[in-house]
PASEGU-110997 format. One record per residue (C-alpha): chain; residue number from 1; residue in one letter; x, z, y. Coordinates in steps of 0.25 Angstrom, whole numbers. Layout:
REC chain resi resn     u     w     v
REC     A  NUM    A     X     Z     Y
...
END
This chain:
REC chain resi resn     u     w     v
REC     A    1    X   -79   -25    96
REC     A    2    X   -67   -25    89
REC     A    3    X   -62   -30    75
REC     A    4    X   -60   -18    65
REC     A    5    X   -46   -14    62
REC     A    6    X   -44   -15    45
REC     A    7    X   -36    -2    44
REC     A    8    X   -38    -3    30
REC     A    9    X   -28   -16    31
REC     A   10    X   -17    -8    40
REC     A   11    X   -17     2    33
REC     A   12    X   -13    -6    22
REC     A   13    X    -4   -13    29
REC     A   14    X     4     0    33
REC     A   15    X     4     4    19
REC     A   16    X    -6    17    23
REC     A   17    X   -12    20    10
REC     A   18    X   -26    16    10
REC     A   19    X   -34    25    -1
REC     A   20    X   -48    16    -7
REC     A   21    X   -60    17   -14
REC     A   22    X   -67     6   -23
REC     A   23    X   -82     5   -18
REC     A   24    X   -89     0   -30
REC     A   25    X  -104     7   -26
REC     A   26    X  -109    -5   -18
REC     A   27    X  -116     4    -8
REC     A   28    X  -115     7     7
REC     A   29    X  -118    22     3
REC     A   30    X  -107    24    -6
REC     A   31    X   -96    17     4
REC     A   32    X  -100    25    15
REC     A   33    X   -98    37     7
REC     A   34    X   -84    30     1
REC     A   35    X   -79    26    16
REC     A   36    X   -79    41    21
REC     A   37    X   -71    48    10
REC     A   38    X   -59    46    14
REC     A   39    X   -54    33     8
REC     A   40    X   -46    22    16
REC     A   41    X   -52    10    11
REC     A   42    X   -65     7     3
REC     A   43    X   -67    -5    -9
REC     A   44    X   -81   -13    -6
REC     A   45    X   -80   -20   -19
REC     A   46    X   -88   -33   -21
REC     A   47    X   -81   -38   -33
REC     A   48    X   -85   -27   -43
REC     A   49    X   -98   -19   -36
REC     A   50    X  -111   -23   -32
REC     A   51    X  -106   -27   -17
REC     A   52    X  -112   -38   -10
REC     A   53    X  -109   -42     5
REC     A   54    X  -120   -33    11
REC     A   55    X  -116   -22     4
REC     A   56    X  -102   -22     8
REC     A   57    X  -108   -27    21
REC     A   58    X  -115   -13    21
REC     A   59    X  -102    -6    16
REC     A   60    X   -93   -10    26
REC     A   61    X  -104    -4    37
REC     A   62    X  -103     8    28
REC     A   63    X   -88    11    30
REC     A   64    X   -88     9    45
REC     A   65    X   -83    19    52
REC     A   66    X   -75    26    40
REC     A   67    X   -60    27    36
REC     A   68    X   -63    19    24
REC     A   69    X   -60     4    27
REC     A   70    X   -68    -6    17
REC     A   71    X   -59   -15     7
REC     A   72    X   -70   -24     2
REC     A   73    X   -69   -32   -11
REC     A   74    X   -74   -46   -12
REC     A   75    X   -80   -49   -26
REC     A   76    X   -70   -60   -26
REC     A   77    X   -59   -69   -18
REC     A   78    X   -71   -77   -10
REC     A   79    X   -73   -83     2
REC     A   80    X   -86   -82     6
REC     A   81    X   -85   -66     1
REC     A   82    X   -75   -64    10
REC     A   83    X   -80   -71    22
REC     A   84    X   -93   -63    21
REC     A   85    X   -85   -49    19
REC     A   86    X   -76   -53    30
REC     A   87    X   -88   -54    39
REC     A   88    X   -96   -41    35
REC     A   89    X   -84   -34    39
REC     A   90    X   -73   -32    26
REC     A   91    X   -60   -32    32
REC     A   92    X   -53   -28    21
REC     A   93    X   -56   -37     8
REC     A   94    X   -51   -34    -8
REC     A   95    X   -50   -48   -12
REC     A   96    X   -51   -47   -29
REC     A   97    X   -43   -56   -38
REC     A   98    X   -32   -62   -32
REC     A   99    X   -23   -70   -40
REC     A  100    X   -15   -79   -33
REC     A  101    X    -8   -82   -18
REC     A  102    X   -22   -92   -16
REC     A  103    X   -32   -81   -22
REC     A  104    X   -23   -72    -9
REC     A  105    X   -23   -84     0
REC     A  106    X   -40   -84     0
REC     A  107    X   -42   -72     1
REC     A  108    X   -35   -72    15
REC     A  109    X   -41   -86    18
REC     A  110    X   -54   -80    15
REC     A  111    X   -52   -68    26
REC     A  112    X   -47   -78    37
REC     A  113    X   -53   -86    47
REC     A  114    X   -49  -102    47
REC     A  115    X   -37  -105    48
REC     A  116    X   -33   -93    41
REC     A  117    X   -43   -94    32
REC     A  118    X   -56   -96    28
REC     A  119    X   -66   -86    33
REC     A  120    X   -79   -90    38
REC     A  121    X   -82   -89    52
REC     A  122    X   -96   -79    57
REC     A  123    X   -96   -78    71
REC     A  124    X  -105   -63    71
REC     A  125    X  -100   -56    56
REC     A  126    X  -100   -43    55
REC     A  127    X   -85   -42    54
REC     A  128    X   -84   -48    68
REC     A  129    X   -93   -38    73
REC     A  130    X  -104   -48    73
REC     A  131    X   -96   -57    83
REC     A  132    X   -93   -45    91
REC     A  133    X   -78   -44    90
REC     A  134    X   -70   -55    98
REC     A  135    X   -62   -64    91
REC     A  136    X   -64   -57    77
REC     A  137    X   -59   -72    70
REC     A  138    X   -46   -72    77
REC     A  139    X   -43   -57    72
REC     A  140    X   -51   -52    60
REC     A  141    X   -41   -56    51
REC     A  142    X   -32   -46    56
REC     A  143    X   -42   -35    50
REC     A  144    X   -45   -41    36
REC     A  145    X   -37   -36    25
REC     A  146    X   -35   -44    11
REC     A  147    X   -32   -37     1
REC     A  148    X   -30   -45   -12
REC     A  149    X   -31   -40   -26
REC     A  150    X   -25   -42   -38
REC     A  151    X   -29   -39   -53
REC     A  152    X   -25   -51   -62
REC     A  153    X   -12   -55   -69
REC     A  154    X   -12   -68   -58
REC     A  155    X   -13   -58   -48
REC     A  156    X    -1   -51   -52
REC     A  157    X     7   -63   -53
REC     A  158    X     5   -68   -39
REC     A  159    X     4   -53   -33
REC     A  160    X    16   -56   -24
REC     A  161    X    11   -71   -19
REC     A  162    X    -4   -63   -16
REC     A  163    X     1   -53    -9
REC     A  164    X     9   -63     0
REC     A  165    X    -1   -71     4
REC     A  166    X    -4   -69    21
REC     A  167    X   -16   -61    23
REC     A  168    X   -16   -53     9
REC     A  169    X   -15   -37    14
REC     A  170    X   -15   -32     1
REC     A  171    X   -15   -33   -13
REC     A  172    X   -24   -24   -23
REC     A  173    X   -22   -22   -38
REC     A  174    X   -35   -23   -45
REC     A  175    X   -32   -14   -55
REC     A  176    X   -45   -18   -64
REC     A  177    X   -44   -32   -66
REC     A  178    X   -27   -30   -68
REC     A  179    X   -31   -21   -79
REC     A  180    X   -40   -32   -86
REC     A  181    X   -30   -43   -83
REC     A  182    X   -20   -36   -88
REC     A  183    X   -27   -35  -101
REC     A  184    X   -32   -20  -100
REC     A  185    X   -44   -19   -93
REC     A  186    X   -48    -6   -86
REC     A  187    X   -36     1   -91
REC     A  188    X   -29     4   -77
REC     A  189    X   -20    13   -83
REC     A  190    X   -15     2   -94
REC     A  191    X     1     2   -91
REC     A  192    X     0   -10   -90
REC     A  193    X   -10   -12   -79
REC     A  194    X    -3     0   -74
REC     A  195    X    11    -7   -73
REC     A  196    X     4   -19   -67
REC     A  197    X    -2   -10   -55
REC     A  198    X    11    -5   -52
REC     A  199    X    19   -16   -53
REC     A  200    X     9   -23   -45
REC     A  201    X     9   -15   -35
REC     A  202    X    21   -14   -33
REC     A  203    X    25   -30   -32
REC     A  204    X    13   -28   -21
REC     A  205    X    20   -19   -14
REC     A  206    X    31   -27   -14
REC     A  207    X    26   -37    -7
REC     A  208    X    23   -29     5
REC     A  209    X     8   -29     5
REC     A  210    X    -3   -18     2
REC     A  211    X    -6   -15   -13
REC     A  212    X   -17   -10   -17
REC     A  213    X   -25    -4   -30
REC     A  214    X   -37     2   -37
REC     A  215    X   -32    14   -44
REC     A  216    X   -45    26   -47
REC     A  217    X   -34    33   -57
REC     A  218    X   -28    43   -46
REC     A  219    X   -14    42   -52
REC     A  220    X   -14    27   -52
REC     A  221    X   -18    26   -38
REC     A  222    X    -7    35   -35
REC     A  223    X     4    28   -42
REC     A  224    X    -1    12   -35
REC     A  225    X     1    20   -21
REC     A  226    X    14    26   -24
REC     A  227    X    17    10   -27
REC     A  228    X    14     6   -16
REC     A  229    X    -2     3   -16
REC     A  230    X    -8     4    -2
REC     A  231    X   -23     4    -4
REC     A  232    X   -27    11   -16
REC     A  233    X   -41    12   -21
REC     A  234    X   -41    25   -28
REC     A  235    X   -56    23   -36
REC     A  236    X   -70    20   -33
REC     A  237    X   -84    24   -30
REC     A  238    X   -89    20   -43
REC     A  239    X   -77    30   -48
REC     A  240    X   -80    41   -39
REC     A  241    X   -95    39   -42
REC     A  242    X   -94    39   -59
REC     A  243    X   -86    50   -60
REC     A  244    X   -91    57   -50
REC     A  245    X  -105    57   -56
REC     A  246    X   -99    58   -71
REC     A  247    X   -89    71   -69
REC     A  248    X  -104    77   -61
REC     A  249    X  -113    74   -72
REC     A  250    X  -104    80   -84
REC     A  251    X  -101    92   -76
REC     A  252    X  -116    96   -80
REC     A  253    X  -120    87   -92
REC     A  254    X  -106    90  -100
REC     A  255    X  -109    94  -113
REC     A  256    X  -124    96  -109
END
C-alpha cells in the first residue's frame, strides 16, 4: 500500500488553477454528489457547519476515487483537531484565523511528527492505511498541505512574515470575517473590502506562495484569479441549494 499523492498541494504549487466549492451540508450524500461535478477541490468545513470528526471521517470516504481533492477546514488552530483529522485521512487542512508568524508556526508544528513538530503518533490510523503503508512517519509530511487563512486586520499586517514561515503552502483570504473587521460586515463588494482583497492578494503573490479566496460573485472570482489567486472557491452547497429551490419555487407560486 502506498501513501496517496496530495495533487491538490502540486497543483498548487505549479500554479495550475484549482477551482473549489464550500461544503457547508454536513452530509456524505451531498459530498458525493459535490465531488463528481467537476470541481478541483472541495471545502469540508468544521468551523461554520454542523461537521464533527465522523462526519468528515464519512466525507473523506465519500470523495475517494473522484477528481475532487478534500480541503478540510478545522473549527479552529488546534492541536488535538488536527491530529485527529490528520489521522482519518485530511491531507490538505484550511487552518482559520491566523494572525501572526507563531499562530503560522503551529499550524505546521501541529501537522508534523517530533522533531518537526508535534503530531501524535497512532501506529494503525486510517491515514496510515491502518499501519499498512511502510514508513508513513518518515513521509506523510511530504503529502500534507497547509493552507493558512487570513481574515483580520492582524492578519494583514504580518501577511508577508505568515506566508514565509516553512511548511505554509498557501495562504487564503477569508473574505467574511475581512469584511467584518474591516468594519462592514457582509458587504464583500464594499470598496473597501474590495481594495483590501486585491491588494492582499497581490502582496501574497508576491511572496511566492499560493493565494487563495472565497469569492460566490462570478465577476469577483474572476478578477482574484487574474491577480494572481491560485485556488479559488467560487460558491457553496448552501448557495447552490437556496437559490436553486428559491428560483424553482417562484417559477410556479410568482404572483400566485
Amino acid at each position: 500500500m502506498q501513501l496517496a499523492e496530495n495533487r491538490f498541494k502540486r497543483a498548487i504549487a505549479a500554479r495550475q488553477q484549482q477551482i473549489g466549492l464550500w461544503s457547508s451540508l454536513a452530509h456524505h450524500g451531498s459530498v458525493e454528489l459535490l465531488a463528481g461535478a467537476g470541481f478541483d477541490w472541495l471545502v469540508l468545513d468544521m468551523e461554520h457547519a454542523p461537521n464533527e470528526l465522523q462526519m468528515v471521517h464519512g466525507q473523506l470516504q465519500a470523495m475517494l476515487g473522484s477528481s475532487a481533492q478534500p480541503v478540510v477546514r478545522p473549527p479552529w488552530n488546534d492541536m488535538v483537531t488536527i491530529k485527529r483529522l490528520l489521522d482519518v485521512g485530511a491531507q490538505t487542512l484550511l487552518i482559520p484565523y491566523v494572525e501572526t508568524e507563531e499562530d503560522a508556526r503551529n499550524a505546521v508544528a501541529y501537522t508534523r511528527y517530533p522533531p518537526d513538530g508535534v503530531r501524535g503518533y497512532a501506529s494503525a490510523a486510517r491515514a496510515s492505511g491502518f499501519g499498512r503503508i511502510p514508513d508513513y512517519v518518515k513521509h506523510c509530511a511530504s503529502e500534507l498541505c497547509v493552507l493558512v487563512q487570513v481574515e483580520s486586520r492582524l492578519g494583514l499586517e504580518n501577511v508577508e512574515r505568515i506566508a514565509a514561515v516553512d511548511g505554509v503552502d498557501g495562504v487564503f483570504i477569508g473574505p467574511g470575517d475581512l469584511s467584518a473587521a474591516l468594519g462592514h460586515i457582509g458587504n464583500l463588494k464594499h470598496p473597501e473590502v474590495v481594495d483590501a482583497i486585491e491588494k492582499t492578494l497581490a502582496r501574497i503573490v508576491a511572496t511566492g506562495k499560493p493565494a487563495g479566496i472565497l469569492a460566490s460573485d462570478e465577476t469577483l472570482a474572476r478578477r482574484c484569479i487574474e491577480l494572481g489567486s491560485t485556488f479559488t472557491a467560487v460558491g457553496s452547497d448552501v448557495g447552490i441549494l437556496t437559490r436553486g429551490a428559491d428560483q424553482l419555487v417562484a417559477r410556479y407560486k410568482s404572483g400566485g
